[in-house]
mmCIF entry with sequence, helices, sheets and N, C-alpha, C, O atoms, coordinates in Angstrom:
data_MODEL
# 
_entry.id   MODEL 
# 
_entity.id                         1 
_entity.type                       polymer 
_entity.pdbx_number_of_molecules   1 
# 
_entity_poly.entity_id                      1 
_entity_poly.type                           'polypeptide(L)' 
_entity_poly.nstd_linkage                   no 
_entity_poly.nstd_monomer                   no 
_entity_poly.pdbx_seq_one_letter_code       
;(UNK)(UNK)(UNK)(UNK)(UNK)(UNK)(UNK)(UNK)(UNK)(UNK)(UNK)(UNK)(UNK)(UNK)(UNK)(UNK)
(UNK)(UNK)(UNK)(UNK)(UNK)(UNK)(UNK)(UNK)
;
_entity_poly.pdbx_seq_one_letter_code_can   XXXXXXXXXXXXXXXXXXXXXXXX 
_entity_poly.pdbx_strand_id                 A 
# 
loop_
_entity_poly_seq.entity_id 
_entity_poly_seq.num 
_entity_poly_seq.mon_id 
_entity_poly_seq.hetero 
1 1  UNK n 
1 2  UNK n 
1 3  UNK n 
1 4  UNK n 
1 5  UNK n 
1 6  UNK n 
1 7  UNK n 
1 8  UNK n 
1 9  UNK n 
1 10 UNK n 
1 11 UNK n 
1 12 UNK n 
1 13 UNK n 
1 14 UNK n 
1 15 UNK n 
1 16 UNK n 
1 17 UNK n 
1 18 UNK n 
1 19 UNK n 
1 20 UNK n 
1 21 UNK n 
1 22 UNK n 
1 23 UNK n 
1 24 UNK n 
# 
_struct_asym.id          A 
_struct_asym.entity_id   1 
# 
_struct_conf.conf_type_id            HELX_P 
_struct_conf.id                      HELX_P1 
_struct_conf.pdbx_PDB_helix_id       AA1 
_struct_conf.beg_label_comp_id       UNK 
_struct_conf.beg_label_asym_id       A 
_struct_conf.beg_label_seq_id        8 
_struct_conf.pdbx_beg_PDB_ins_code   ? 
_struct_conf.end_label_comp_id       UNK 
_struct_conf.end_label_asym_id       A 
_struct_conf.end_label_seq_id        21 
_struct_conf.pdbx_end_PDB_ins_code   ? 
_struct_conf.beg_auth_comp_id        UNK 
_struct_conf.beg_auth_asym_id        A 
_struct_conf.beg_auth_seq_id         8 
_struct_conf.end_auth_comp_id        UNK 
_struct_conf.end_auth_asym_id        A 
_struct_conf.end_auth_seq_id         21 
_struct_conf.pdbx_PDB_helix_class    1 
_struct_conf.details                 ? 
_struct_conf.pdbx_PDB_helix_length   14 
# 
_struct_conf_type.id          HELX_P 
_struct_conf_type.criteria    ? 
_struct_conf_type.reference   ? 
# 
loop_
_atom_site.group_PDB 
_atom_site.id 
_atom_site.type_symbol 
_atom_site.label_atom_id 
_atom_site.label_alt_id 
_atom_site.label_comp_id 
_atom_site.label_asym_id 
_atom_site.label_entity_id 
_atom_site.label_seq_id 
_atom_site.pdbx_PDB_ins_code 
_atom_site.Cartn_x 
_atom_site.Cartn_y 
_atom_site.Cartn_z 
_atom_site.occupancy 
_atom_site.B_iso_or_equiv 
_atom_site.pdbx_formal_charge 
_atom_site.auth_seq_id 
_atom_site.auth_comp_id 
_atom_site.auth_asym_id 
_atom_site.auth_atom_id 
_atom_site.pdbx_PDB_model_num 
ATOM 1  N N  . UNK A 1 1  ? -13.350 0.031   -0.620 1.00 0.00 ? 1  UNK A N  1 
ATOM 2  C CA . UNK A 1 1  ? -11.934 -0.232  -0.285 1.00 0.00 ? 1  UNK A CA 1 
ATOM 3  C C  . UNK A 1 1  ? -11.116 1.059   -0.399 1.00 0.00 ? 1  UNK A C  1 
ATOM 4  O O  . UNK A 1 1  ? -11.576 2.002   -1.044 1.00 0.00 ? 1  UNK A O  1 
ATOM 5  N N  . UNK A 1 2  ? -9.909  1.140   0.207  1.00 0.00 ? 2  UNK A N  1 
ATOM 6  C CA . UNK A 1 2  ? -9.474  2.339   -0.053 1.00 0.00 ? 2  UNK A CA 1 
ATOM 7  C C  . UNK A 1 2  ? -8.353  3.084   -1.176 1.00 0.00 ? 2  UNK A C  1 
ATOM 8  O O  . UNK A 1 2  ? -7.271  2.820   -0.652 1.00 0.00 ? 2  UNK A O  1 
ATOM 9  N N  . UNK A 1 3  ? -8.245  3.372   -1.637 1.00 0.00 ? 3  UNK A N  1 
ATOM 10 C CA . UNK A 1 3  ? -7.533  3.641   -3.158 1.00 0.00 ? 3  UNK A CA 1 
ATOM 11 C C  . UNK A 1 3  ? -5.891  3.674   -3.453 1.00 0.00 ? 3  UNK A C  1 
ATOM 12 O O  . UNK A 1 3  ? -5.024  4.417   -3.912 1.00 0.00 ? 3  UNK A O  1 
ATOM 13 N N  . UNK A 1 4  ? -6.062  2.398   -2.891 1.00 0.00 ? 4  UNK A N  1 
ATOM 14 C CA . UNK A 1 4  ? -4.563  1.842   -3.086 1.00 0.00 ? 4  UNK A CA 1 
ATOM 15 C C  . UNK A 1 4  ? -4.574  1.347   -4.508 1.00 0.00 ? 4  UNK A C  1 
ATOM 16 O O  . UNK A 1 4  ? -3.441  0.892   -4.665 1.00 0.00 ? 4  UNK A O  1 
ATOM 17 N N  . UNK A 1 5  ? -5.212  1.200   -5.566 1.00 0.00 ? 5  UNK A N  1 
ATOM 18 C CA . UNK A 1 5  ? -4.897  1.040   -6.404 1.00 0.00 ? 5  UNK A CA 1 
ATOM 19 C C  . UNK A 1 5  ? -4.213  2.080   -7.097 1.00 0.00 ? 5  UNK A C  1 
ATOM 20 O O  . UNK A 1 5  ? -3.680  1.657   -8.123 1.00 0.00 ? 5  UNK A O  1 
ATOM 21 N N  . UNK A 1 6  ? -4.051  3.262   -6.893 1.00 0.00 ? 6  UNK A N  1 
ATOM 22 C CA . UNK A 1 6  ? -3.678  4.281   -7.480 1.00 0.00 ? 6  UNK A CA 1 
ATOM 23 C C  . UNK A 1 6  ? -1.993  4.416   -7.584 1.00 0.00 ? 6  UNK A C  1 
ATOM 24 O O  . UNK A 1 6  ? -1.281  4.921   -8.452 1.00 0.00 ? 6  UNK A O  1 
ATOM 25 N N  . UNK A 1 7  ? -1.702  3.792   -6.409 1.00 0.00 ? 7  UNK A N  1 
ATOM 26 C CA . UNK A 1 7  ? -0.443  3.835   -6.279 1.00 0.00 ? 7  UNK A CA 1 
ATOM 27 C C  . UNK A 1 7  ? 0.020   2.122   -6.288 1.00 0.00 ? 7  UNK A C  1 
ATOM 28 O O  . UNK A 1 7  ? -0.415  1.284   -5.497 1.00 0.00 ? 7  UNK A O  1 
ATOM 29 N N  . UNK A 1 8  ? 1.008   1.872   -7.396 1.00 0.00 ? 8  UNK A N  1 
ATOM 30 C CA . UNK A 1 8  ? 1.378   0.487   -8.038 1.00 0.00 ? 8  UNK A CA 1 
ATOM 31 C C  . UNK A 1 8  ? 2.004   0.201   -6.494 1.00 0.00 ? 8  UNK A C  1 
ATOM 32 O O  . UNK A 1 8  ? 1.497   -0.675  -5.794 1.00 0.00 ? 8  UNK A O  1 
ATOM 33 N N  . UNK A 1 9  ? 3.097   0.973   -6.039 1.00 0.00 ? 9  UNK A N  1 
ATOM 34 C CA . UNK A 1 9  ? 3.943   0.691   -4.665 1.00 0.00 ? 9  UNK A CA 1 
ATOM 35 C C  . UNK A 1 9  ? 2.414   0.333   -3.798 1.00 0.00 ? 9  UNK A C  1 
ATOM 36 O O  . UNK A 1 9  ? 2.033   -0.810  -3.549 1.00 0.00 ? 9  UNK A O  1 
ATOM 37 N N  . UNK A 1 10 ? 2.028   0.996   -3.603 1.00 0.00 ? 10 UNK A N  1 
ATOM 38 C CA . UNK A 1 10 ? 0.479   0.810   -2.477 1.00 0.00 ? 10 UNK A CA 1 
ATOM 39 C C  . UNK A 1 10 ? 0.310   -0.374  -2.301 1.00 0.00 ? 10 UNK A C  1 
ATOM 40 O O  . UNK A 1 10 ? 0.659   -1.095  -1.366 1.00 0.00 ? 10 UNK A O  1 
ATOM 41 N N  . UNK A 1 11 ? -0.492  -0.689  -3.642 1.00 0.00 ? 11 UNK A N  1 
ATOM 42 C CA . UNK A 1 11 ? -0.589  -1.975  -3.748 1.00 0.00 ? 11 UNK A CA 1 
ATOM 43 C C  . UNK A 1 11 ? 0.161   -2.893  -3.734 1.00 0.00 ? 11 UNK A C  1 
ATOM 44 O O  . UNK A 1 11 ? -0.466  -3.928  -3.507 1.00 0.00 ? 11 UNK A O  1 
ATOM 45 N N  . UNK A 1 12 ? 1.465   -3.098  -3.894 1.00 0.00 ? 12 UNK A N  1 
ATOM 46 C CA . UNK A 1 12 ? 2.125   -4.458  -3.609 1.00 0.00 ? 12 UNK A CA 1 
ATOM 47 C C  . UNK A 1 12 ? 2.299   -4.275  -1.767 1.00 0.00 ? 12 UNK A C  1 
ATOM 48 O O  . UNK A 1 12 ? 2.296   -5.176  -0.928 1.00 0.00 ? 12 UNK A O  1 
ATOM 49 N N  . UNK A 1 13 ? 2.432   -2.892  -1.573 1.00 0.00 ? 13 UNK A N  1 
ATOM 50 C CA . UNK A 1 13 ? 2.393   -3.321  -0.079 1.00 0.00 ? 13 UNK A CA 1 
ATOM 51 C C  . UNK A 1 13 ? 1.187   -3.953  0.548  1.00 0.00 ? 13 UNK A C  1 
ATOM 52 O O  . UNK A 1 13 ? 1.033   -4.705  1.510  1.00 0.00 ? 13 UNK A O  1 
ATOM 53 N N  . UNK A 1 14 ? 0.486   -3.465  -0.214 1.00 0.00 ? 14 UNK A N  1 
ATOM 54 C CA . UNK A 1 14 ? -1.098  -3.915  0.369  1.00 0.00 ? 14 UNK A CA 1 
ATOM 55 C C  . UNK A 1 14 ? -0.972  -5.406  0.299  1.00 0.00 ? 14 UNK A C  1 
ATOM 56 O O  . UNK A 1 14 ? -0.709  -5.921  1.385  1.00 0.00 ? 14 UNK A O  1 
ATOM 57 N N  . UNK A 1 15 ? -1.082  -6.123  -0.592 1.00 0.00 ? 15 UNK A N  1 
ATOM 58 C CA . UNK A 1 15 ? -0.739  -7.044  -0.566 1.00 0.00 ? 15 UNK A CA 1 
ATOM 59 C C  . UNK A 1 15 ? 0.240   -7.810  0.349  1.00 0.00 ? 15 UNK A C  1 
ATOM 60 O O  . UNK A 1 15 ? 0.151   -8.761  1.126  1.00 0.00 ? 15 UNK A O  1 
ATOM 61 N N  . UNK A 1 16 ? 1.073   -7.098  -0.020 1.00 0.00 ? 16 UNK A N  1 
ATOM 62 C CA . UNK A 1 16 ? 2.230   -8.204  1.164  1.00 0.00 ? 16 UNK A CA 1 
ATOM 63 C C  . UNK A 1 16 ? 1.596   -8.240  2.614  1.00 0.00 ? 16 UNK A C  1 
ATOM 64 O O  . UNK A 1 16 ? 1.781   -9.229  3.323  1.00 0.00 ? 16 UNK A O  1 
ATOM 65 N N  . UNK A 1 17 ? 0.616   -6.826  3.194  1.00 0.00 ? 17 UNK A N  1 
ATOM 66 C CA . UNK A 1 17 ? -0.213  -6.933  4.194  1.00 0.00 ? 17 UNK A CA 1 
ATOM 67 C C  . UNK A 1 17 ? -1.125  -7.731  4.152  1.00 0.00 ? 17 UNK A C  1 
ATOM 68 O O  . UNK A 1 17 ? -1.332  -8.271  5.238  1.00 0.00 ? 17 UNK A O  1 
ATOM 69 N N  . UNK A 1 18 ? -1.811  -8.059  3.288  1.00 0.00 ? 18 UNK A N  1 
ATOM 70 C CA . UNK A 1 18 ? -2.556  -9.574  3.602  1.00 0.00 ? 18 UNK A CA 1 
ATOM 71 C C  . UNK A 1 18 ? -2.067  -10.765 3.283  1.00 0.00 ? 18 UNK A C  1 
ATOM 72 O O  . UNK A 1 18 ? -2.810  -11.708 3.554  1.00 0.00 ? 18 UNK A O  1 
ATOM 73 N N  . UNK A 1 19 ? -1.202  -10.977 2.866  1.00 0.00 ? 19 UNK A N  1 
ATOM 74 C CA . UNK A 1 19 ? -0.472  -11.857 2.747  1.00 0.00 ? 19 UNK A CA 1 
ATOM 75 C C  . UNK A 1 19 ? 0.248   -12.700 4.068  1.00 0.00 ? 19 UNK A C  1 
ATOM 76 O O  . UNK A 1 19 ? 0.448   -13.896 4.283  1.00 0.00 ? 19 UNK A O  1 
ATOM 77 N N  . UNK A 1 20 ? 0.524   -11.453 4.828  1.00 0.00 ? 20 UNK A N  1 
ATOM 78 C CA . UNK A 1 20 ? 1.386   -11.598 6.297  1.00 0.00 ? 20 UNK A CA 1 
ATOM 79 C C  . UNK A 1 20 ? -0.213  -12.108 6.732  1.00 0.00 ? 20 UNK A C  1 
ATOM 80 O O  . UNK A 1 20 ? -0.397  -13.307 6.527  1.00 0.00 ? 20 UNK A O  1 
ATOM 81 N N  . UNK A 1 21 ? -1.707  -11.149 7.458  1.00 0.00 ? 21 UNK A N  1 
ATOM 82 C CA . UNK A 1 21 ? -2.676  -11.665 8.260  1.00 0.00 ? 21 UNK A CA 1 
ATOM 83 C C  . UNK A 1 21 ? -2.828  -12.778 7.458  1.00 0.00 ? 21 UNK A C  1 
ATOM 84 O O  . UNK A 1 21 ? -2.553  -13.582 8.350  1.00 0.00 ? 21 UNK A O  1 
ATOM 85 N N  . UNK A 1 22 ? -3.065  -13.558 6.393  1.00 0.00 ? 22 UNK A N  1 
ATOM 86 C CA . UNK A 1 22 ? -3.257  -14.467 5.960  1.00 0.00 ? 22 UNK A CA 1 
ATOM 87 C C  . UNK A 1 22 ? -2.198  -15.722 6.387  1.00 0.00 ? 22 UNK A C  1 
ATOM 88 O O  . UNK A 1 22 ? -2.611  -16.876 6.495  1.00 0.00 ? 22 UNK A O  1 
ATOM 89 N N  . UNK A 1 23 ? -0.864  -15.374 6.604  1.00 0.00 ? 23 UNK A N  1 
ATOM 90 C CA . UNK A 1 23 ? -0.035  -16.649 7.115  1.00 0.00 ? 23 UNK A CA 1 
ATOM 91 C C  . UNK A 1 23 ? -0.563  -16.790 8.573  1.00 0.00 ? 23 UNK A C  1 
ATOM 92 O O  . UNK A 1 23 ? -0.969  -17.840 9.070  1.00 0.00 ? 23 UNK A O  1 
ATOM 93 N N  . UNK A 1 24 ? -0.478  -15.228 9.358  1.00 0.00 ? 24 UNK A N  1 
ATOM 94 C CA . UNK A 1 24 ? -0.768  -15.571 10.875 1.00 0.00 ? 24 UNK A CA 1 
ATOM 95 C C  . UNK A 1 24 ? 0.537   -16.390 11.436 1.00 0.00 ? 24 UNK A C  1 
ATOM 96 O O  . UNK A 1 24 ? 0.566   -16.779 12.603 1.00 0.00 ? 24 UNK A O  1 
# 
């Protein structure tokens, strides 16, 4: 995976990005 954990901001965006393909 790619190392978005490193960055706390990263990751909640990351998240909110699967969050969005996940509603569809």
């Amino acid at each position: 995976m790619i190392s978005y954990g490193k960055h706390m901001m990263s990751r909640e965006k990351f998240i909110s990005v699967l969050f969005r393909q996940q509603q569809s």
